[in-house]
C-alpha positions in Angstrom: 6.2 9.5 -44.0 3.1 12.1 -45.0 4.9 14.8 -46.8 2.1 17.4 -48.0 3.1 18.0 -51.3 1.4 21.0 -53.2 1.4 20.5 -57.3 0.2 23.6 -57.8 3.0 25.4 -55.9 5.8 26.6 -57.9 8.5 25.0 -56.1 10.1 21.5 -57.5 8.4 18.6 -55.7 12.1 17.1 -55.1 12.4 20.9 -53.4 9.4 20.2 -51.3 10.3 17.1 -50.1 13.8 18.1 -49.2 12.6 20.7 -47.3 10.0 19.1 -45.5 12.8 16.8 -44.0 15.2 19.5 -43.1 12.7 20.8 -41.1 12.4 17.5 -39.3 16.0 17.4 -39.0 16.9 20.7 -37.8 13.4 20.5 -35.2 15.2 17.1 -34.1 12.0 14.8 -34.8 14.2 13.0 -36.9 16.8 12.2 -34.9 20.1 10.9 -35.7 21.0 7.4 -36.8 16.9 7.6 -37.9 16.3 6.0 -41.2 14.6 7.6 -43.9 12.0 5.8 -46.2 13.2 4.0 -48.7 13.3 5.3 -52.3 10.7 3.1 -54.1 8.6 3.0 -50.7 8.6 7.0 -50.7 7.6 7.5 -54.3 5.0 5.1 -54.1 3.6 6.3 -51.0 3.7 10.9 -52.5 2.9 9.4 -55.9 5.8 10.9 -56.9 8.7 9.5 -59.9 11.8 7.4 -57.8 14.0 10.2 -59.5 12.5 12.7 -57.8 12.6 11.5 -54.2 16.3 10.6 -54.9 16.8 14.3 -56.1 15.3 15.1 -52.7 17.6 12.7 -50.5 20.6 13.8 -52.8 20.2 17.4 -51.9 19.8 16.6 -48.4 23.4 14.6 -48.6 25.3 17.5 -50.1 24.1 19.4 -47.3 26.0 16.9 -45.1 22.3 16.7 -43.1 21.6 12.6 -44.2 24.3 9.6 -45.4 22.7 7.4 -48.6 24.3 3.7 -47.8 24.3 1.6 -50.7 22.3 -1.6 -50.0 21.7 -0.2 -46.1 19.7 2.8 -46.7 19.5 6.6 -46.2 19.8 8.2 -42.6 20.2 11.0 -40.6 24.0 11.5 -39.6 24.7 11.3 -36.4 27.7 13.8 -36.6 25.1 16.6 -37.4 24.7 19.3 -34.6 21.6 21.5 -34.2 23.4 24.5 -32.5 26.0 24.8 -35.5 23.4 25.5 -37.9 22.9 29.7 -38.4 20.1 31.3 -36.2 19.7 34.3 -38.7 18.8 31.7 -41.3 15.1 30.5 -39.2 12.9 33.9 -39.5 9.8 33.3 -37.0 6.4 34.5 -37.1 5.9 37.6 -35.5 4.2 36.3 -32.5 6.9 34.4 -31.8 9.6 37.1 -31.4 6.5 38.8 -29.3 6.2 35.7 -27.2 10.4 35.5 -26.9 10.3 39.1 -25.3 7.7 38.4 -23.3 9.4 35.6 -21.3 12.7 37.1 -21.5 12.6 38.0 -17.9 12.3 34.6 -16.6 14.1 32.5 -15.0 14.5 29.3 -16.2 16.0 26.3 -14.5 18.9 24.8 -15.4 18.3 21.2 -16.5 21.9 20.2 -16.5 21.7 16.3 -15.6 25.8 15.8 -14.7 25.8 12.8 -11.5 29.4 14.6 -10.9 27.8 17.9 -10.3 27.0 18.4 -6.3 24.0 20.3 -7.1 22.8 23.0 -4.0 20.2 24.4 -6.0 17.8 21.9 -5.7 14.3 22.9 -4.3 13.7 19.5 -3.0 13.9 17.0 -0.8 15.3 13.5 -0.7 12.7 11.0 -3.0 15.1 8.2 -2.3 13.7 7.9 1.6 9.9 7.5 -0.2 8.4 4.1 0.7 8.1 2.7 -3.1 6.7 -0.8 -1.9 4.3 0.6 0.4 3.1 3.5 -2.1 3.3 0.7 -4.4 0.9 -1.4 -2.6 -1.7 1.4 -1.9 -1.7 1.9 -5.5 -2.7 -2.3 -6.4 -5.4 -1.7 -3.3 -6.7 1.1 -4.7 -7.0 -0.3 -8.4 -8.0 -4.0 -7.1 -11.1 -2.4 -5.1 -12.0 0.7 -7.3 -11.0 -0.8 -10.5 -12.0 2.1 -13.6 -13.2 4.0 -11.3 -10.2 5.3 -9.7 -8.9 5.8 -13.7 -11.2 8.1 -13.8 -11.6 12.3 -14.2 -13.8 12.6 -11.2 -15.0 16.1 -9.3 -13.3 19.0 -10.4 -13.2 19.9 -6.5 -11.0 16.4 -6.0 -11.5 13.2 -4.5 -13.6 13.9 -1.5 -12.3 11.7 1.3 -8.9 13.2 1.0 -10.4 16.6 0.9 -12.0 15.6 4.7 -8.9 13.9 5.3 -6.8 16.9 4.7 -9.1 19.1 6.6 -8.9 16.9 9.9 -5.3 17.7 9.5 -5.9 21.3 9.0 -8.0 21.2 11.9 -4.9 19.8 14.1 -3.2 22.8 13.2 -6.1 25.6 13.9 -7.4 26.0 10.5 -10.8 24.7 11.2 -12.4 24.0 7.4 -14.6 21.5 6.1 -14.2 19.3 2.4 -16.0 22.4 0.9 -13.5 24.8 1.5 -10.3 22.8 0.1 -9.6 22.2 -3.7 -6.9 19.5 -4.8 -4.5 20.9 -7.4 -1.3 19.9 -8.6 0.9 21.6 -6.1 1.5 24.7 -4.3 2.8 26.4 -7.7 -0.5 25.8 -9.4 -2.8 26.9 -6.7 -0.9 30.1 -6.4 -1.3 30.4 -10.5 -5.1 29.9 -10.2 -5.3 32.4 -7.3 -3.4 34.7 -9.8 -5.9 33.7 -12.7 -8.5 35.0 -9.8 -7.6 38.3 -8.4 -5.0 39.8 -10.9 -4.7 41.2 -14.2 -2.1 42.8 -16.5 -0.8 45.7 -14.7 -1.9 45.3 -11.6 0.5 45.1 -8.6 1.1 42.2 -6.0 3.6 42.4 -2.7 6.1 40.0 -2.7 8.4 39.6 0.6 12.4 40.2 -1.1 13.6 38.1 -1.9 11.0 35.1 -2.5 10.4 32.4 -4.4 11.5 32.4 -8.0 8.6 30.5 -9.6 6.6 32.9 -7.9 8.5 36.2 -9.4 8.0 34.4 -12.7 4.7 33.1 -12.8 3.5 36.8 -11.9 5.9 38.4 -14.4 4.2 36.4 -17.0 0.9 37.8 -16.4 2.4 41.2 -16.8 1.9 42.2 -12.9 3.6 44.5 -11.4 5.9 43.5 -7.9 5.8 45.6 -4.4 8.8 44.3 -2.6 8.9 43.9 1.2 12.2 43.5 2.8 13.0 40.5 4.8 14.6 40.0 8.3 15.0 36.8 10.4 11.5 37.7 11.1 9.8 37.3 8.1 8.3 39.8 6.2 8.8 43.3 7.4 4.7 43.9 7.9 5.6 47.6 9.6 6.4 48.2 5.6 3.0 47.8 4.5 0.5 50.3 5.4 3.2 52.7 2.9 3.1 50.1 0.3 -0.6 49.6 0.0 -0.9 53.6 -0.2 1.7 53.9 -3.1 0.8 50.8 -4.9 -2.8 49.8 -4.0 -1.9 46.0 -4.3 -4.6 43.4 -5.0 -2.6 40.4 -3.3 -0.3 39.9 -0.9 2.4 36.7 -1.4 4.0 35.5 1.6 5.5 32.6 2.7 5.7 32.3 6.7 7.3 29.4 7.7 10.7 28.6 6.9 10.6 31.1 4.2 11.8 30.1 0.5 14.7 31.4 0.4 15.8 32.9 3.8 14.5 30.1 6.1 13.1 32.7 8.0 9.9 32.3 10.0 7.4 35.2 10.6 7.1 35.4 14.5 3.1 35.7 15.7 2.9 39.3 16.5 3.8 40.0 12.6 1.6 37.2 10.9 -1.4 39.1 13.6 -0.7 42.0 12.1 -0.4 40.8 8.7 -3.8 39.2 8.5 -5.3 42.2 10.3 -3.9 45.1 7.7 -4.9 42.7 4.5 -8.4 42.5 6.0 -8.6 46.3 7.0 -8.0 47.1 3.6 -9.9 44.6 1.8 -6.3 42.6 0.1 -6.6 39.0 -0.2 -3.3 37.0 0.7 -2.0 33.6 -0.5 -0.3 31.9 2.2 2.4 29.7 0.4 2.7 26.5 3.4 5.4 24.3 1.4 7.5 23.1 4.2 5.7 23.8 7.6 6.1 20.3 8.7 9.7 20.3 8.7 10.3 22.4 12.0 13.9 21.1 13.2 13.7 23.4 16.4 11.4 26.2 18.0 7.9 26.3 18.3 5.1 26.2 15.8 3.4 29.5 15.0 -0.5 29.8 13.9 -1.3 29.4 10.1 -2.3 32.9 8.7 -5.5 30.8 7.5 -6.0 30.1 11.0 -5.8 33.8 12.4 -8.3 34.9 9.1 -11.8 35.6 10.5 -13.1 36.8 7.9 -12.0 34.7 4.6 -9.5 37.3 3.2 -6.9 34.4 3.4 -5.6 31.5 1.0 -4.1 28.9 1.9 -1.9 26.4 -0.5 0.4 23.5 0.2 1.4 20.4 -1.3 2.6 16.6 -0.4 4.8 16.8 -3.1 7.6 18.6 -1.3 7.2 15.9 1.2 6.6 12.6 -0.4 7.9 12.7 -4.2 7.5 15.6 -6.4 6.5 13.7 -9.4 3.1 12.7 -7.4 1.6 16.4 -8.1 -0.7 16.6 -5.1 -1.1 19.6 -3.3 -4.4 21.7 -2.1 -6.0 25.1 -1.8 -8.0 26.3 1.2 -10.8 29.0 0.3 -13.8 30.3 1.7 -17.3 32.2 0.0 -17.4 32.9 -3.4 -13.4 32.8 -3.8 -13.7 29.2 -3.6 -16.2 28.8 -6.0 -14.6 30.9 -8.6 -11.0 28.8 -8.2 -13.1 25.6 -8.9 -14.3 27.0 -12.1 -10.6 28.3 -12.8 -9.2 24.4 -12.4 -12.2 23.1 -14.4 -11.1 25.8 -17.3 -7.8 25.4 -17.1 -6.8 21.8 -16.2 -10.3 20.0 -15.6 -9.5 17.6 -12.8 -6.6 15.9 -11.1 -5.3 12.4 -11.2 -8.0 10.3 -9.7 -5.7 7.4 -9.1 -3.3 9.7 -7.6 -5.2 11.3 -5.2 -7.0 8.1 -3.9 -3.1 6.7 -3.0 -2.6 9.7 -1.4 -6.2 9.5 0.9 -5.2 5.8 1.5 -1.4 6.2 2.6 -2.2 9.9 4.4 -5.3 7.8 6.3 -3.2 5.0 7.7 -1.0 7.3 9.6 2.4 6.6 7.0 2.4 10.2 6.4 3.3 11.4 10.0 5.7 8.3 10.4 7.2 9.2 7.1 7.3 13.0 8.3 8.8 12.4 11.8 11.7 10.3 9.9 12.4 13.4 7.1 12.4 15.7 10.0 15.1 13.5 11.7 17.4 12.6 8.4 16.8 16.3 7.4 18.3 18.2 11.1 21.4 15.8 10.4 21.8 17.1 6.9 21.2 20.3 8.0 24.0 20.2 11.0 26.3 18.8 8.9 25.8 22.0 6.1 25.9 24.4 8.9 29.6 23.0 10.2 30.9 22.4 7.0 29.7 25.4 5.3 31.7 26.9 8.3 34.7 25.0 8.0 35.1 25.6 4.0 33.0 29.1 3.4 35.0 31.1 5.6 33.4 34.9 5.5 30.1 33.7 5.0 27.6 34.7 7.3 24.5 32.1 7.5 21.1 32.8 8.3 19.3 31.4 10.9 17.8 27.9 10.0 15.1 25.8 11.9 13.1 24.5 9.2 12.8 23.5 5.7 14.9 22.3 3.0 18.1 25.0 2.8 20.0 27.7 4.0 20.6 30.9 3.1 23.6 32.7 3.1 25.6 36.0 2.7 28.8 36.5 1.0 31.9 37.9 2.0 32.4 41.7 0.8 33.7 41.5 -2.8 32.4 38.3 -4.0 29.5 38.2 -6.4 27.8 35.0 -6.9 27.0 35.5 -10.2 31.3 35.5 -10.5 31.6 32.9 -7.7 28.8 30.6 -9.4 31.3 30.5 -12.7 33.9 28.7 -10.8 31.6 26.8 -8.5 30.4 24.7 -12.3 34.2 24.4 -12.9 34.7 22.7 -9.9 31.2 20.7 -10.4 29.3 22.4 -7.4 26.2 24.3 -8.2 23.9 26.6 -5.9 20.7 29.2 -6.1 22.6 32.2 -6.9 20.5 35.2 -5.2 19.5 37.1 -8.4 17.0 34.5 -9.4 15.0 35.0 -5.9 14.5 38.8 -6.2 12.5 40.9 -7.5 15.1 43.2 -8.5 18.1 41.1 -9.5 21.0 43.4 -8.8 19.8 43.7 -5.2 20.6 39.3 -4.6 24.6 39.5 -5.7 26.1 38.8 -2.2 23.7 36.0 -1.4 23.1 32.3 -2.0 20.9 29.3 -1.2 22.2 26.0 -0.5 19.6 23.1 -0.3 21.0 20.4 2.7 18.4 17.9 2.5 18.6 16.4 -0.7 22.4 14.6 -0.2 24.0 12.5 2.2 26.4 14.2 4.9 29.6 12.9 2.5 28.5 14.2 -0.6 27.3 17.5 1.3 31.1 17.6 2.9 32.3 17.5 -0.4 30.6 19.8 -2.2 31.2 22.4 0.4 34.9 21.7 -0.3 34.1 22.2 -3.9 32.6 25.8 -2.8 35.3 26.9 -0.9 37.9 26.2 -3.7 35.3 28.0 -5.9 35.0 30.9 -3.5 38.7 31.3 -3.1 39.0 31.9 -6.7 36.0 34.2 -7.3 37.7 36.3 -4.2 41.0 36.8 -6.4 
């Protein structure tokens, strides 16, 4: 153990020691059951008297922090809980408390890791449908014929057959681009934050559909940016809004998510995403086109990528395979044009210098071999049984709840019967080990989400969906009185 020990300092060495191990303690990188250097060992090592090291550990004890066994040792006790000990007695830097206030408005998942918990908020889909042995097997491929070079940084741009791969797929779909206009990034989430990093600054103002996506909301209120909300309908976006919003606000980006919209599941029907593009280029605002789930259409017909109505390149485009092979993978892509594209290279070179090399050649090889579509027609037919079976038994055990209109994606959103808040109905939802997006965190303006909630379908089986609905609709019968 390197304790810095300062013989100059007026504080007892035994003092210093002892305090250097609280630290450790109370930070929790000495865990419990951990075993402290031994005596002789620790005074050898500091250069320090054997006395004075077992001052140190005998302070410690009286604190109740570590237990000295004769002939066994000294260790950290395991009964010692970090919450109990005294906030007011830690004083922080000033920066900190700055840094606590600044990201006091966020909203932070909960991490909560309970298997009896029938968790609805999930953002996800199901990993357990992934192909492990054949991912597994593009992965020896790749290393067995690339060796180090698949280990290593590569172009900051990404691994370029998967950059043509993904614009022939782009090109299925309308959006005709070339390698050079698509960027690999880690997901959706980071391309938007590079975009960001672009276009915005502190004070500045972005439109945001209401409610949207709550990393979104908090990766903008980070950066100290002001939010223009635009109303939603089963629609999408409310676009007549705009033209009064860019007058007021003078936005210098537009968010939107089109299809299957996160939360709503609402798609924006092709007169609106026409007029969209057109208003954004009239007056000169740049829009980020957040494509998570565009695949997953259970019903209905596929409408045009924004990207693919944008003439002129006032659009970006991001989307991800991690929504639809396994999230941990952290492959997704941004679609540029002109000198944007140039500038977001030189923001992922800044900011995060390249993405996994191995990772992306996996995803070329099992995205070339025509997995990915096979893999996507499955999810699409797993997912419109999940979601049937949250749409009847969300009616057989939510009874007042009115559900939005759901052809795509990963959830559904719905409303709540007059008088119930979620914020109350999510309190006995834990109790009776159900959880669900309550519709503050996807707003804006918090206060305006109370009577709404998203429920993800596709991440559980029909049974464990059927019983978590039951859960619910115990839970809502409470929070109704």
């Amino acid at each position: 153990m390197r304790i810095p020990l300062d013989r100059e300092d007026g504080q007892p060495l035994y003092r210093q020691i002892s305090g250097y191990i609280r630290r450790g303690i109370l930070a929790g990188s000495l865990v419990p059951e951990s075993r402290l250097p031994a005596v002789r060992a620790l005074s050898r090592d500091l250069g320090v008297n054997r006395i004075t090291v077992e001052t140190a550990y005998a302070e410690l004890e009286a604190e109740g922090l570590v237990d000295m066994r004769v002939g066994s040792g000294t260790f950290v006790l395991p009964s010692y809980v970090q919450s109990e000990i005294c906030p007011a007695r830690r004083i922080w830097p000033d920066w900190q408390g700055m840094l606590r206030e600044h990201m006091s408005g966020l909203s932070f998942p909960d991490l909560e890791s309970d298997p009896e918990v029938v968790r609805f908020n999930s953002g996800l889909g199901d990993s357990r449908f992934f192909p492990m042995d054949e991912f597994r097997k593009v992965m020896r491929d790749v290393l067995r014929r690339q060796g180090t070079e698949a280990l290593e940084s590569g172009d900051v741009r990404g691994h370029e057959p998967l950059r043509r791969n993904i614009a022939s797929i782009l090109g299925s779909q309308g959006v005709q681009v070339g390698a050079g206009n698509i960027l690999i990034t880690s997901g959706t989430q980071q391309s938007l934050s590079f975009a960001a990093i672009a276009l915005l600054r502190a004070g500045d103002t972005v439109v945001v559909e209401s409610p949207t996506y709550a990393g979104a909301l908090d990766m903008f209120r980070s950066m100290g940016v002001k939010l223009a909300p635009v109303p939603m309908d089963e629609h999408g976006m409310q676009v007549g809004r705009l033209e009064a919003l860019f007058r007021e606000h003078a936005p210098k980006l537009i968010y939107t998510i089109p299809n299957f919209q996160n939360p709503t599941g609402a798609c924006m029907s092709g007169p609106r995403r026409r007029r969209l593009v057109a208003l954004a280029a009239q007056h000169g605002i740049p829009v980020f086109e957040d494509d998570y789930v565009g695949d997953l259409r259970y019903e209905g017909l596929a409408q045009p990528t924004l990207k693919s109505l944008d003439t002129c390149g006032n659009v970006l485009y991001g989307s991800s395979f991690s929504k639809m092979l396994m999230p941990g993978l952290r492959v997704g892509y941004l679609v540029a044009d002109g000198p944007a594209y140039d500038a977001l290279a030189e923001i992922k070179r800044v900011h995060s210098l390249a993405t996994s090399s191995l990772l992306q050649c996996a995803v070329h090889e099992y995205v070339s071999v025509g997995r990915y579509a096979a893999y996507l027609r499955k999810s699409r037919q797993i997912y419109r049984v999940r979601r049937d079976a949250m749409l009847e038994g969300a009616k057989r055990h939510l009874s007042g709840v009115k559900i939005a209109p759901c052809t795509g994606g990963l959830a559904c959103w719905m409303e709540l019967p007059e008088g119930v808040s979620c914020t109350e109905l999510r309190k006995y939802a834990l109790k009776e080990r159900v959880d669900f997006t309550p519709g503050p965190r996807v707003y804006p303006y918090p206060a305006q989400g109370e009577s709404f909630m998203r429920l993800n379908f596709a991440a559980h089986s029909r049974e464990t969906t059927g019983e978590g609905l039951q859960r619910l609709g115990r839970a809502m019968e409470k929070a109704a009185g």
